[in-house]
N, C-alpha and C positions, 0 to 999 in steps of 0.2 A: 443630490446633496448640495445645501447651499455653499460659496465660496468659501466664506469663513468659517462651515462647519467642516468640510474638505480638508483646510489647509490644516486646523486643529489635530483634523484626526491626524494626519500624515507626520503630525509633528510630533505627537502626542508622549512624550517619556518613556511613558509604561508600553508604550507598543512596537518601541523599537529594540526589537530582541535581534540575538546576532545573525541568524538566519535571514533575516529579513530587513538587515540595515540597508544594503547596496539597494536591494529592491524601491525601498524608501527615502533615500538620497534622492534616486534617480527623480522620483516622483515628488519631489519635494523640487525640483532643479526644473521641471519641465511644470511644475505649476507656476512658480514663482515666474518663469518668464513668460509663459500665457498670462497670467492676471498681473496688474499691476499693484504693487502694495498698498499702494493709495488708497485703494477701493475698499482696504480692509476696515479701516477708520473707523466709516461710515458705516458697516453694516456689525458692530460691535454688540453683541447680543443683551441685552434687558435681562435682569435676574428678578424675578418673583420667590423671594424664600417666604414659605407658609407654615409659622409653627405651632403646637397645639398644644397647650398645658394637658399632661398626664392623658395621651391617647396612648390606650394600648392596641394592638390588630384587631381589635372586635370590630370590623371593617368588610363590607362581602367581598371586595378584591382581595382581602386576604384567606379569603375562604370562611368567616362567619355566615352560616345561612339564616342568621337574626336579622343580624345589622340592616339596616334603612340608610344605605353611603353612596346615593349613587354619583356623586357630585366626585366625592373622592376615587369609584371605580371608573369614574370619566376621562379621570386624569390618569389612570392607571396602562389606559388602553392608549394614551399619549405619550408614555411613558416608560419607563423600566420601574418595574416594582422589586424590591429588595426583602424578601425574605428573611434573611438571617441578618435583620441589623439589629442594632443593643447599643444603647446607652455607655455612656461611661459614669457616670453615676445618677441612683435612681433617686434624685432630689431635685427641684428646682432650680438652683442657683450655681449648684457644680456644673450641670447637665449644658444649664446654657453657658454658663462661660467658657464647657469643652469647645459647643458649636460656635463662636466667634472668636475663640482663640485660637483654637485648631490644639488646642494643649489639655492634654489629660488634667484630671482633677490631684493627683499626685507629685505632677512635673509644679502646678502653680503652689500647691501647701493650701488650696480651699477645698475643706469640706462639708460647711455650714452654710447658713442663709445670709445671715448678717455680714460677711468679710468681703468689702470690695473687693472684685480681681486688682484692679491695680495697686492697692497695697503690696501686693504678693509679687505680681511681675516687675514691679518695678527694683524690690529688692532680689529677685532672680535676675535683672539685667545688673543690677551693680557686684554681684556676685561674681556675673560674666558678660564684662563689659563688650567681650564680640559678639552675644548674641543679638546685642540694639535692643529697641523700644520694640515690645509684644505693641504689635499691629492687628485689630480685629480684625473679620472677616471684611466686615462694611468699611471699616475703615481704609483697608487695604486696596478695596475697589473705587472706593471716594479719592486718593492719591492718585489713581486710573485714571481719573475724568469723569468718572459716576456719580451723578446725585442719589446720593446714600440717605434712604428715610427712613425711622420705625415708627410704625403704628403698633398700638394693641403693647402687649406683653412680649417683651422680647427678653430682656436682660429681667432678672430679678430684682424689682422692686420693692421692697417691704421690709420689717425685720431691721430695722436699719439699714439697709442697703441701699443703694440710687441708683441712676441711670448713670451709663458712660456718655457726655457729651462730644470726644473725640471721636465716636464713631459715628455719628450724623453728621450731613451735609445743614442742616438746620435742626432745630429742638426736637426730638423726641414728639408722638405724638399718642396721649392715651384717654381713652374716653371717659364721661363721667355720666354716668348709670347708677342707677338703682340696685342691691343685691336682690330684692325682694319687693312686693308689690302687694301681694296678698294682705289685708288685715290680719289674718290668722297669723301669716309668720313676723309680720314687724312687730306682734304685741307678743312674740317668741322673741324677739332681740335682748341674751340678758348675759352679763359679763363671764370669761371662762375663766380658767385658773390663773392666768393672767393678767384679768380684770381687759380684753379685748372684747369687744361685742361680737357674740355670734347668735347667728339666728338658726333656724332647722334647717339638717342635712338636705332638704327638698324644696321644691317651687314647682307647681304647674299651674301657671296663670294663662286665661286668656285672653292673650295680647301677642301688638307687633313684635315682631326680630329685633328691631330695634327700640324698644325698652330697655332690652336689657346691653351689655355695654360688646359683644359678641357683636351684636347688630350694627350695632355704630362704629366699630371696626370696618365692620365691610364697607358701610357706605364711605365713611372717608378714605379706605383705600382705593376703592371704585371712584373717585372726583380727584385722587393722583394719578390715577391712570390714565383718568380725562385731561389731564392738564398737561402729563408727560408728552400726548399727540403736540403742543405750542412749544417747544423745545428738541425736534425731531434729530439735530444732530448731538445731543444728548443724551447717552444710555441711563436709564434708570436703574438701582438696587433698591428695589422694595422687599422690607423683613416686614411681614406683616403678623403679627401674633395675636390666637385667640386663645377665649381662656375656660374655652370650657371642652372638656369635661371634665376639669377642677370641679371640686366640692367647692361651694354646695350645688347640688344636681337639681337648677334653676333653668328651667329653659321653658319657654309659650306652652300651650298644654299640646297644640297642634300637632309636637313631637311625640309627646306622651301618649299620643292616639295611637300613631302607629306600629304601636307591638300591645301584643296579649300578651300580658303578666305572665298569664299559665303556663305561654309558650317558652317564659327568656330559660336559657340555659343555668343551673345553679351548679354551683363548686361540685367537683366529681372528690377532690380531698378536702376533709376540714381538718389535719390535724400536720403539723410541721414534719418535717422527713426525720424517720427513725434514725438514731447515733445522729442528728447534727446537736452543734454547740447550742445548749440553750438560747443563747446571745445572739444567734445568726437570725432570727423571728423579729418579725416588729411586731410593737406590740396596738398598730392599727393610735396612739394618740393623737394623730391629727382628726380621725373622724369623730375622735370622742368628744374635741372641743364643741363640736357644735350640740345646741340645747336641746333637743332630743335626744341624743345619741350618749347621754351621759353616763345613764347605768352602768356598771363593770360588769365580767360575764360573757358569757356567748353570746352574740347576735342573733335571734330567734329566724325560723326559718322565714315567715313573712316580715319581717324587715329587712333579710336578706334579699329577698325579691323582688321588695319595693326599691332596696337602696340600685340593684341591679336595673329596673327599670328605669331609675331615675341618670344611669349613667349612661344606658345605650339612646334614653330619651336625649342627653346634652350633648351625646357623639352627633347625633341627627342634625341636630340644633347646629352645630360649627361646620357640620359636612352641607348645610344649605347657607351658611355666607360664605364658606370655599367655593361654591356654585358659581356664585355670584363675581364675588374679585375674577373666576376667572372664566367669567363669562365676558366681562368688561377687558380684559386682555382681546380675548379675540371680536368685540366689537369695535374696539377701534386701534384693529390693523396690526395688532403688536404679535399674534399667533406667531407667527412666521420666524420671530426673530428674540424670541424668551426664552430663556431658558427658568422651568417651573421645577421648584424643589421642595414638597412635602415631606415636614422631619415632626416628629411627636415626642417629647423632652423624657419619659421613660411611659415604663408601664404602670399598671396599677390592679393589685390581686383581688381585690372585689370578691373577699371571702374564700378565692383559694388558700388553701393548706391554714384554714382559719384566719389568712390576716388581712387585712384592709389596707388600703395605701399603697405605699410606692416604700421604700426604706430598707428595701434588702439587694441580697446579691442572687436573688433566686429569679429563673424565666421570666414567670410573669411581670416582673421589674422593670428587669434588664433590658427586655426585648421589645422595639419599639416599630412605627411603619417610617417605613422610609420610601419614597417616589421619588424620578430625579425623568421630567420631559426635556430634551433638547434639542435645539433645533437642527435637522439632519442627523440625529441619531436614531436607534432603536427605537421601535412603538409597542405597546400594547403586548412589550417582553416581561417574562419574568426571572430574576438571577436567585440562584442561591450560595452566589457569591457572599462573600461575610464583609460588614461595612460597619464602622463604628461613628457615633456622633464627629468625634474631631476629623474624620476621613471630609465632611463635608468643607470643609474649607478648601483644599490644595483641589477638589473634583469642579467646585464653581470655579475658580482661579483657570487653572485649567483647558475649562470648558470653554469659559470666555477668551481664553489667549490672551490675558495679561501677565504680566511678570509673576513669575513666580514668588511667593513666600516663602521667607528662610527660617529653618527652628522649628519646625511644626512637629506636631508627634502623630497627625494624620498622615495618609498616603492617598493621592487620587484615584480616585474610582471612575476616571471618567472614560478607559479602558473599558471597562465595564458596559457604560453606557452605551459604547457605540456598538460592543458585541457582547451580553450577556449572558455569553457562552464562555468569557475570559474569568480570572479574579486574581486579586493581590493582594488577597488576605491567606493564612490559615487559621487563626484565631484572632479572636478578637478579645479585648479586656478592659474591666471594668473595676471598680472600687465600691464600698462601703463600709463605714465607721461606725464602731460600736465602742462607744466609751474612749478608753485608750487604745485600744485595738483599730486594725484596719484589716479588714478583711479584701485582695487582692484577688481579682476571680480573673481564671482564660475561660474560654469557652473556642471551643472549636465543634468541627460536626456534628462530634458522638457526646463528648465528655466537656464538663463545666467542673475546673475544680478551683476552690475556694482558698486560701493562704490567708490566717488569723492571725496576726502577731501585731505586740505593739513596733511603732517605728522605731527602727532601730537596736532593737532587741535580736538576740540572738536566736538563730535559726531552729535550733530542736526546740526553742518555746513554741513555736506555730502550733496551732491546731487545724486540722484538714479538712474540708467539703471534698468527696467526690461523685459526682452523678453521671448515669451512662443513660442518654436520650433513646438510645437502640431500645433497650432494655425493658427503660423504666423511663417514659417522657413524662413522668407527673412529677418526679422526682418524689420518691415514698423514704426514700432510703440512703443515707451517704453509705457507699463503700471503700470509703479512702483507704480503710485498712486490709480491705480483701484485693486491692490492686494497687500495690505498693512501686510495682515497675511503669503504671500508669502517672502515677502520682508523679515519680522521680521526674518524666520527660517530661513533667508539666509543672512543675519547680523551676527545672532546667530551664525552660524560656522565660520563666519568671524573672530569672537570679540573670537575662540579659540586659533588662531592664533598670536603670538606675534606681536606687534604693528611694523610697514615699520620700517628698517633704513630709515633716510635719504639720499641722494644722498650722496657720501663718496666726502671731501674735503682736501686740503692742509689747514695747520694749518691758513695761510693768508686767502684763500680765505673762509673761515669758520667765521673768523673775521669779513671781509665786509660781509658775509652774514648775522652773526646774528645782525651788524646794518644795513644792508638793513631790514630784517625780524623787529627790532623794532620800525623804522621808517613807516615799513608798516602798524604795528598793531596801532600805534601811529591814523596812518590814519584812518584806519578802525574802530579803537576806535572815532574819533571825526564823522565818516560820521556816524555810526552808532546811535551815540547822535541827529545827527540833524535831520536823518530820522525819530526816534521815535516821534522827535517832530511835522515832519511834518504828520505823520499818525493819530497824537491828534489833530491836528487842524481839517484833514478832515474826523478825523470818530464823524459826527456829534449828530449820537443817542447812543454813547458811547454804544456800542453791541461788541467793540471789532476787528470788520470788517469792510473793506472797500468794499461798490460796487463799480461797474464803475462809477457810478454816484459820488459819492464820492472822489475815484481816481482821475478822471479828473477836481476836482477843482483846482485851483490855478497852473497849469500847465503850462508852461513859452512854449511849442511846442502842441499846443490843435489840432493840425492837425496830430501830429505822436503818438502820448498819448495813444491814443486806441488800436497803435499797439501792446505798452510794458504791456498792462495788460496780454495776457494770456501767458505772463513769467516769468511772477511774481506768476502767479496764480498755482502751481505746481500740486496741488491736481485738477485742476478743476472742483473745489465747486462755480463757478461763483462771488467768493468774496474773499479777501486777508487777511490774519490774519495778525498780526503785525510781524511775523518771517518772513513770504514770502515778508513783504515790506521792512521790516528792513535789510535781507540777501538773495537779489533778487539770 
């Protein structure tokens, strides 16, 4: 093991449990005077973070026998591959701001595309002036002595949003490519509901890697890497971000070759889990923007197929410039002394449980690949330790043996890395917004339960997600209400947790929302008065409950009536109490 991955581990937080302090002292006291500190400087490890817009595990190191990844199961066998990691939220711009602030998407108040992070933290540091200025990831290592660079996609760009310039050591670096190439799809370029141009969900062209802007990521990170060798007592932070297997599923045809259609694997569910809230479903409109994909409706089975091939084709596509960047690591000399971290910003359901995209709080979202190679740690391990996006900040930090970051809502994992037989998780947790609502998900081993309430609202309004992976790993079915002692412990860790920001606003639009918000409650105050009332007229042996028989008196639709009882009904105790009728 090298010196400074030695003296790391020995140091390492998480691993000095009480049993084994003395042991650890000692060898912390007999390294320190064999090596001299000096020498540590000098051998301060290189960070290569590799991010990947909307990869989900359809990866052979994670066990896909589809997938065409061998660049990515290269690095696997260099590495510790993490199992059970999950996002903290399954959108672009929360996702990343958890991974370079180390801060859940709840603690900042973003959960949109458009809201810079530092709107948000900078009024959470004036809130609380000892927590200081939120320091990114890169930024935090740039303060170290690190030449901190991004290339490609890193931070969420678009939408109104920009790049954080305090976290580079110089400007940002992102390429300028072509979406498409094809005649057929550029004379597809035609505006969406927002008057944005988009062209078709697909591309198989044949042409170079670098055509498209994937390509030109690599190369320029590959001529930093070249360049990093003319600055050797310099550690490098390269976040190098690519962006496919984002839609549109555009990549060389070369990719495209490599899988028979017949063979890709198609959705085993197409229909949302029985008893969840309607509202817990996305309803797939990012994919609909694009000019093909317009129709409303099911997605028929052969353009399911195709859209499937077009996504394991664009995984291909980004798992051969990951080859690359880190092939150019170990050509010149840097293997030895990098520490390499593949992270994938969420998942994406690609027609399971019928929906498309990334936008819920459901596995396929949630759960993303996470690798973390380091130097004298573990190789070619697998943990099924539980790791969340914001875990990666304090596990580089860490790793490297710089000063630690304060405020985080991560924990390091780099315990982990050296023996991924350890872990310092038990669950792990996530978020997604629906409308006014926030759905608050843990997920641990077995169970993933969901908490729906708006912020700040009172407790019995929540509505519940529960799913058991033993069970049922497709998730067919919430049973929040058939395991209610289930549910309660998993409240319980919930309710440790300080209570969501809410969404961060400008001083105006804060204004019309808290009188949209009064005029709502206004609302909900007077329906909630007339339901109680109507529940007394029709619970007629005053027991407190209504049957169906009950229910369906005085019904103004006696033909659809029947349908709305078992939605009302949550527990399915075959009768409604006055909550389930009052706050359907």
């Amino acid at each position: 093991m090298p010196r400074i991955a030695l003296f790391h581990h020995l140091t390492s937080p998480s691993l000095l449990r009480p049993q084994r302090l003395l042991t650890r002292i000692f060898l912390c006291v007999l390294f320190l005077t064999t090596f001299p500190m000096v020498a540590l400087a000098g051998e301060r490890p290189n960070v290569l973070l590799i991010c990947v817009d909307d990869l989900k595990p359809t990866i052979g190191c994670f066990g896909d026998p589809i997938a065409v990844t061998p660049n990515i199961d290269a690095l696997a066998k260099r590495g510790v591959r993490f199992d059970s990691a999950y996002c903290n939220q399954a959108v672009c711009s929360p996702s990343r701001n958890s991974l370079m602030t180390g801060l859940r998407p709840q603690t900042i108040g973003v959960y949109d595309l458009p809201t810079h992070f530092r709107l948000a933290t900078a009024e959470l540091t004036a809130q609380d002036p000892q927590r200081g200025e939120v320091l990114t990831l890169s930024q935090h290592f740039k303060n170290n002595g690190y030449l901190a660079q991004g290339l490609g996609k890193i931070y969420h760009v678009g939408h109104g949003n920009i790049d954080d310039k305090a976290s580079w050591s110089m400007p940002s670096w992102r390429p300028k490519a072509p979406s498409y190439v094809l005649d057929a799809s550029l004379k597809n370029i035609v505006p969406d509901a927002k008057g944005r141009k988009r062209g078709p969900a697909t591309e198989a062209a044949d042409v170079s890697d670098d055509t498209y802007a994937d390509g030109q990521v690599a190369l320029e990170t590959i001529e930093r890497i070249a360049k990093a060798k003319q600055t050797p007592d310099q550690p490098f932070f390269i976040a190098t971000g690519f962006l496919k297997p984002h839609l549109p599923f555009v990549a060389p045809k070369k990719y495209w070759d490599l899988y028979d259609p017949a063979k890709l694997p198609m959705p085993e569910v197409t229909s949302p889990p029985t008893g969840a809230p309607s509202y817990a479903a996305t309803s797939g409109g990012e994919l609909r923007n694009y000019s093909d994909m317009r129709s409303t409706g099911p997605i028929d089975e052969s353009t399911t197929r195709h859209l499937i091939h077009g996504y394991y084709a664009a995984t291909s596509y980004a798992d051969a410039q990951i080859g690359k960047v880190i092939d150019a690591i170990d050509q010149h000399g840097f293997a030895d002394n990098t520490i390499i971290v593949l992270w994938g910003d969420h998942g994406w359901h690609l027609g399971d449980h019928g929906m498309w995209c990334k936008h819920t709080n459901y596995e396929q979202a949630a759960r993303i690949p996470v690798i973390i190679s380091a130097p004298g740690a573990a190789r070619g391990a697998t943990t099924a330790a539980m790791i969340e996006t914001v875990d990666i900040y304090p596990t580089l930090v860490e790793l490297a043996g710089i000063e630690t970051a304060e405020n985080l809502d991560g924990v390091s994992q780099a315990a982990v890395v050296q023996n991924p037989t350890e872990h310092v998780r038990d669950y792990v947790t996530h978020v997604y917004p629906r409308g006014s609502r926030l759905g608050r998900a843990i997920r641990n081993s077995r169970y993933r339960m969901v908490h729906w309430k708006e912020v700040g609202a009172k407790p019995e309004t929540a509505e519940i997600e529960l799913y058991d992976y033993q069970t049922d790993p497709l998730e067919t079915q919430n049973i929040a209400s058939k395991y209610p002692e289930v549910v309660a412990k998993m409240v319980a860790i919930l309710d440790q947790q300080p209570e969501p920001k809410p969404q961060w606003k400008t001083p105006k639009q804060r204004a019309a929302a808290a009188e949209k918000l009064k005029r709502d409650q206004e609302k909900r105050a007077q329906n909630a008065k007339s339901r109680k009332g109507m529940f007394a007229k029709r619970d007629r042996d005053q027991d407190g409950f209504l049957t169906l028989e009950e229910f369906l008196l005085h019904q103004p639709d006696p033909d659809e009536a029947p349908k709305r009882f078992p939605k009302f009904d949550k527990n399915n105790d075959q009768k409604l109490s006055e909550n389930e009728f009052v706050y359907p």
